[in-house]
N, C-alpha and C positions, 0 to 999 in steps of 0.2 A: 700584478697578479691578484692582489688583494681586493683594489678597485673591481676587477672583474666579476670575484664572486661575491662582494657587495650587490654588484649591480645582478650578476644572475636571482642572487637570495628574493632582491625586492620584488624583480620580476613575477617570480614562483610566489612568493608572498601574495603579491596583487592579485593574481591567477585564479589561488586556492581563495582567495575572497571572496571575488567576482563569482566563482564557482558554489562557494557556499549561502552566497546570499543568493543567488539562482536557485540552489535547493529548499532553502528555504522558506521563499513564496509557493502559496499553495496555487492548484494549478486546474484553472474551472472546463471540462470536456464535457461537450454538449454531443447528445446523439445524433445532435440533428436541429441545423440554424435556421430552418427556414420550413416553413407550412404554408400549400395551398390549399385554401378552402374548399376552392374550386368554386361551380355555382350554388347560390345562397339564396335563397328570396326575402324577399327586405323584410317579409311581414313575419319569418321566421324569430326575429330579435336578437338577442347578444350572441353571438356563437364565440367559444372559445376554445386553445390551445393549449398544453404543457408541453413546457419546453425543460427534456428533463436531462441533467448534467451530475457529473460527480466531481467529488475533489480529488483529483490524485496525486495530491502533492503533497507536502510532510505534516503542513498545518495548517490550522481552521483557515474557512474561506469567510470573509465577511462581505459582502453586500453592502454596498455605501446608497446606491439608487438607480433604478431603473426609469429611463425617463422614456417616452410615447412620441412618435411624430406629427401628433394630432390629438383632439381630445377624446376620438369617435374609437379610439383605444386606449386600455387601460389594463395596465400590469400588478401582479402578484408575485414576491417574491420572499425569502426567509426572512425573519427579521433577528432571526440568532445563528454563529455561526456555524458554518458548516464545516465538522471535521474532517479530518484526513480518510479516504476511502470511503463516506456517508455519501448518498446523494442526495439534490433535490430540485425542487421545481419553479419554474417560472411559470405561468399562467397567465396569458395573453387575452384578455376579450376584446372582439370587434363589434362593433352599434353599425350596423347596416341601415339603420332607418335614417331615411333622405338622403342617401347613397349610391347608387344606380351605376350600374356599369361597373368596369374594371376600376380595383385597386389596389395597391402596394403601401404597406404601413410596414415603421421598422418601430422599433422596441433597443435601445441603447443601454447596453449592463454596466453600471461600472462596479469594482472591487478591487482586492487588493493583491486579486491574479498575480501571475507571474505576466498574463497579457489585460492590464486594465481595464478595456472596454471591449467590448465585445457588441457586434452589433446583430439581434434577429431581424427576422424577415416574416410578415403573413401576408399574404394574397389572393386573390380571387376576382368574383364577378357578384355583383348582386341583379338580383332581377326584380324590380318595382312591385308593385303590387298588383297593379292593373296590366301586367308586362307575360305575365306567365301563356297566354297561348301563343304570342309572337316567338318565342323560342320555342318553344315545342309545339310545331304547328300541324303536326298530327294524331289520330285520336284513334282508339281500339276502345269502346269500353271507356272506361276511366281513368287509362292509361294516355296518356300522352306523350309522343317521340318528337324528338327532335327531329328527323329524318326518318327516311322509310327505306335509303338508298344507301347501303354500304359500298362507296367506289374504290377500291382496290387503287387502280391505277396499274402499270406496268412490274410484275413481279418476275425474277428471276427465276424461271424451276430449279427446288430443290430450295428456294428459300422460303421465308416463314412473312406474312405479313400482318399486322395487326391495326386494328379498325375498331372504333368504341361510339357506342349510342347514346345519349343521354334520353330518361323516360323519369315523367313523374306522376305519381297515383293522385291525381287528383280526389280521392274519394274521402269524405270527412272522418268514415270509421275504420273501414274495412282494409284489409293489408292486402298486397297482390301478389302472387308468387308470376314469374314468368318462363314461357318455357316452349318448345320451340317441337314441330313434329316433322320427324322424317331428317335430321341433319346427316347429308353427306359426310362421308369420310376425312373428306379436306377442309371441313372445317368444323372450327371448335370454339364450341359458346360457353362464356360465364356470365350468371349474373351477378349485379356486384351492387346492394347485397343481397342475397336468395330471396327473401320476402322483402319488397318494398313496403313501409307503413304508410299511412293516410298521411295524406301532403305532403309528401318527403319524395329525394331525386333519387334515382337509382341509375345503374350505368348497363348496359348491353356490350361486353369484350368478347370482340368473334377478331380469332386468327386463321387464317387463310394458309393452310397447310401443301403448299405446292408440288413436291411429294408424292399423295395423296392422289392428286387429279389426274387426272388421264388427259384432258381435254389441253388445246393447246389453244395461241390467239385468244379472241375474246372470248369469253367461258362466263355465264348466269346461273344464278341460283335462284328460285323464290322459294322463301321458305315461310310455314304460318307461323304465328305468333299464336301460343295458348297464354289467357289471362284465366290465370288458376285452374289450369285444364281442359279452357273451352275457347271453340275459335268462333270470336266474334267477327263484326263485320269489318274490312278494311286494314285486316291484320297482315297484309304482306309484307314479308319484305326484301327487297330484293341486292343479293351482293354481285357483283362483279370484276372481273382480272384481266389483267391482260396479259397472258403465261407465254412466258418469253425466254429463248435458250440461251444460256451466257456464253458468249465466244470472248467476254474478257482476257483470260487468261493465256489467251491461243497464239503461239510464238510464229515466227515467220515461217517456220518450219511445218508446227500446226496446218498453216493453211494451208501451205504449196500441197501437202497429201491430201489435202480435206477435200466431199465432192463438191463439182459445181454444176449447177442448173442451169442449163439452157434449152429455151423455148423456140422453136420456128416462128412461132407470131405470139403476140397479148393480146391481140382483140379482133375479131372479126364481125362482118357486119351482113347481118341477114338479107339487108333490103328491104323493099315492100312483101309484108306476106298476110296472109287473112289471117283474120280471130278464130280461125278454126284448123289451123292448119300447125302442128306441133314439127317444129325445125329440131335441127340440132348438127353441133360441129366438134372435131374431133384436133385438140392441141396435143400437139408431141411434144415430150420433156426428154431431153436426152443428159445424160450423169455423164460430163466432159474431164470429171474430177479423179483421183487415184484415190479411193475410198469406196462407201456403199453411201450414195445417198438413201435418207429416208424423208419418207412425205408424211409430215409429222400428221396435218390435217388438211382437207378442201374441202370447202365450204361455199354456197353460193349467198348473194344478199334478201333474194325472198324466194316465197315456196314455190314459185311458176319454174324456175330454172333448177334443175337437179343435176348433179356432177358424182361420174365415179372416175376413178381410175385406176388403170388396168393392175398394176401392183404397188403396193407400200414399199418396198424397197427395190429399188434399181443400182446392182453393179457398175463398175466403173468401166465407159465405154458404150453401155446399153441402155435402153428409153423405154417409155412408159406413154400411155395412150390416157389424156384426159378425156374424158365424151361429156361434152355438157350440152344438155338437151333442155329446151324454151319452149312453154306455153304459153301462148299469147291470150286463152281464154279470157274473157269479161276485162279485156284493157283495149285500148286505143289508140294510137299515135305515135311520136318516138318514144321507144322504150330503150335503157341502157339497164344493161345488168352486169355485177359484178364476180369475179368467181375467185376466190381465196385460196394460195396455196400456201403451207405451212411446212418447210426443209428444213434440212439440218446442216445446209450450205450457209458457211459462216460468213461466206459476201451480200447472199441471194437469200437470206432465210425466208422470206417475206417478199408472195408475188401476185399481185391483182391483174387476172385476165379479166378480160371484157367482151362482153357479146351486144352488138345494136340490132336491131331492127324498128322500123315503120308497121305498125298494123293497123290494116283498113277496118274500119268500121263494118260488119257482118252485113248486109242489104236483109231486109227482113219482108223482101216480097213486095208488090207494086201492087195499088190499090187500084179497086174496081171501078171502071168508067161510068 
C-alpha cells in the first residue's frame, strides 16, 4: 500500500512539473504568419511587412534570431525582451530587384517560446520593369487593366459571386479616383483603394449579386469606367453570368412532383425560302409534370429570329405555344438558328430549339441586251 502512493505521489509530482515548467515558458502569438504581397513591380524596391505578435505567457520572451531563406530578405526583430502581455514586431523586407515572377520566402523565429521556432511566410509576384504592359494590357487614360472582361462563369441564383481586376495608374504625378456609371442592382463594386496614387496598383472587387437579377442563362453587363469623373475612350467593361437554378438539394420526392417539359419537336427546318420572304413556326411545350412549370426565359441566338411564348407559367397537364419567327433579310445559304429555353424542370431546365433553313440569293433583275 505504501509502494502505491509512493508511486502515485511521484506521478502527480512529475505532473505538477511538466505542468509548471509549461507555464512558465512565455508563449509568442502571432496575428497572422503569413503575408501576400501580391503584385509588386521590381522598380518599386524594398517593400516590407510587420509581423506583429504578443507574449501571453507569464515571462519575458527573448528572441535568440531570426534567420531569412535567402539574402533578397532580411528581418527585424526586438533585441530586448519582451514581457509578459507586451507586444511586438517582426519586420520582413523583400528586394524584388532581379526577381521576376512568383515568389515564397519564409523568415524562421527562434526563441525561448513555449513553441521555439516558428516559421513566417511572404509572398507574391514581381513584375520586371519592362513587364508592366504585358499584365495589364489594357489602357483607359492612364489607367491600365488587366482585363476588360469580368467572367462569372456558372452562378447558382440566390448566390453571391465575386471577381477582382487588377489596374495601375501609370501616371508620374496625378492620383486616379475610379468609378463606374450606371451599376445595376446585382452588382457591387469597390475600389481597393478609392484613389489610386501615381505608379501604384489598385484593385476593381465587383460581386455579382444573383438575387438581384432578374435575368436568367447567359446575362451581360457593360458598364463605363469613369477615370476621376470622365469617360474616356475604351473604358468598357464588360461582366458576365451564367444564372443558373439549383436543384441540388431536390430529394426524390422533390422531383417526382416537380413539372416536366416536353416538346413535340426541337427543330424544324424551313427548306428553301427567299431573302424576302419572313417564315415562321410554332413549338408546343406541354407541362407533363404535377407542379406549375415556369419559363424562366427564351431567348433566340441573333436578332433576325424573334420568339414569344404564349404564357410564362403553364399548369400541370397544359401547354404553351412557342412562335418563333425568321428573317432571312441580307443573309444567304444555310442558316441555322438557335432558340433558348429557360424552366424550372429540374431534369429539363435547359432546352435548345432549332430552326434551318436554305435562303436563296434575291435575283436583282436581268440585264439589258
Amino acid at each position: 500500500m505504501r509502494t502505491r502512493l509512493t508511486l502515485l505521489f511521484a506521478t502527480f509530482l512529475i505532473l505538477g512539473l511538466q505542468a509548471f515548467g509549461q507555464q512558465s515558458k512565455p508563449i509568442m502569438t502571432f496575428s497572422g504568419k503569413e503575408y501576400n504581397f501580391g503584385t509588386i513591380r521590381e522598380s518599386d524596391g524594398v517593400v516590407t511587412h510587420d509581423f506583429m505578435f504578443t507574449n501571453t505567457g507569464k515571462v519575458p520572451l527573448i528572441i535568440n534570431d531570426v534567420k531569412a531563406s535567402c539574402g533578397c530578405t532580411s528581418p527585424q526583430w526586438p533585441e530586448e525582451p519582451v514581457l509578459p502581455g507586451a507586444a511586438g514586431t517582426i519586420r520582413v523586407s523583400f528586394d524584388p530587384k532581379v526577381r521576376p515572377g512568383a515568389f515564397y520566402k519564409t523568415v524562421q523565429v527562434i526563441s525561448n517560446a513555449d513553441i521555439p521556432s516558428v516559421t513566417l511566410i511572404i509572398n507574391g509576384v514581381v513584375i520586371p520593369v519592362d513587364k508592366v504592359d504585358e499584365v495589364f494590357k489594357f489602357s483607359t487614360g492612364t489607367v491600365r487593366l488587366e482585363t476588360i472582361y469580368a467572367a462569372f462563369g456558372e452562378l447558382y441564383k440566390g448566390n453571391t459571386g465575386k471577381f477582382s481586376i487588377k489596374v495601375f495608374n501609370t501616371s508620374e504625378d496625378n492620383p486616379v479616383k475610379l468609378t463606374f456609371r450606371k451599376v445595376p442592382s446585382h452588382l457591387r463594386i469597390t475600389m481597393v483603394p478609392e484613389v489610386v496614387d501615381p505608379q501604384q496598383e489598385g484593385r476593381i472587387d465587383i460581386e455579382y449579386l444573383t438575387a438581384q437579377q432578374k435575368e436568367w442563362d447567359y446575362a451581360v453587363d457593360r458598364l463605363e469606367l469613369l477615370v476621376n469623373g470622365q469617360p474616356l475612350p475604351n473604358n468598357r467593361i464588360s461582366i458576365t453570368a451564367n444564372i443558373r437554378e439549383n436543384f441540388s438539394g431536390y430529394t426524390a420526392e422533390n422531383i417526382a412532383m416537380a413539372p416536366q417539359v416536353v416538346y413535340d419537336n426541337t427543330s424544324f427546318d424551313f427548306g428553301t425560302i427567299a431573302s424576302d420572304k419572313v417564315v415562321e413556326h410554332t413549338f408546343k411545350l406541354v407541362n407533363s409534370g404535377k407542379s406549375d412549370l415556369y419559363i424562366r426565359k427564351v431567348s433566340a441566338s441573333c436578332g433576325c429570329t424573334a420568339v414569344q411564348p404564349d404564357k410564362s407559367v403553364v399548369p400541370p397537364g397544359e401547354s404553351t405555344m412557342i412562335r418563333a419567327v425568321f428573317n432571312p433579310s441580307g443573309r444567304e445559304g444555310h442558316q441555322k438558328k438557335a432558340i433558348t429555353v429557360i424552366t424550372n424542370d429540374p431534369k429539363r431546365s435547359k432546352t435548345i430549339l432549332w430552326i434551318n433553313a436554305i435562303v436563296e440569293k434575291k435575283e436583282t433583275g436581268t440585264p439589258n441586251q
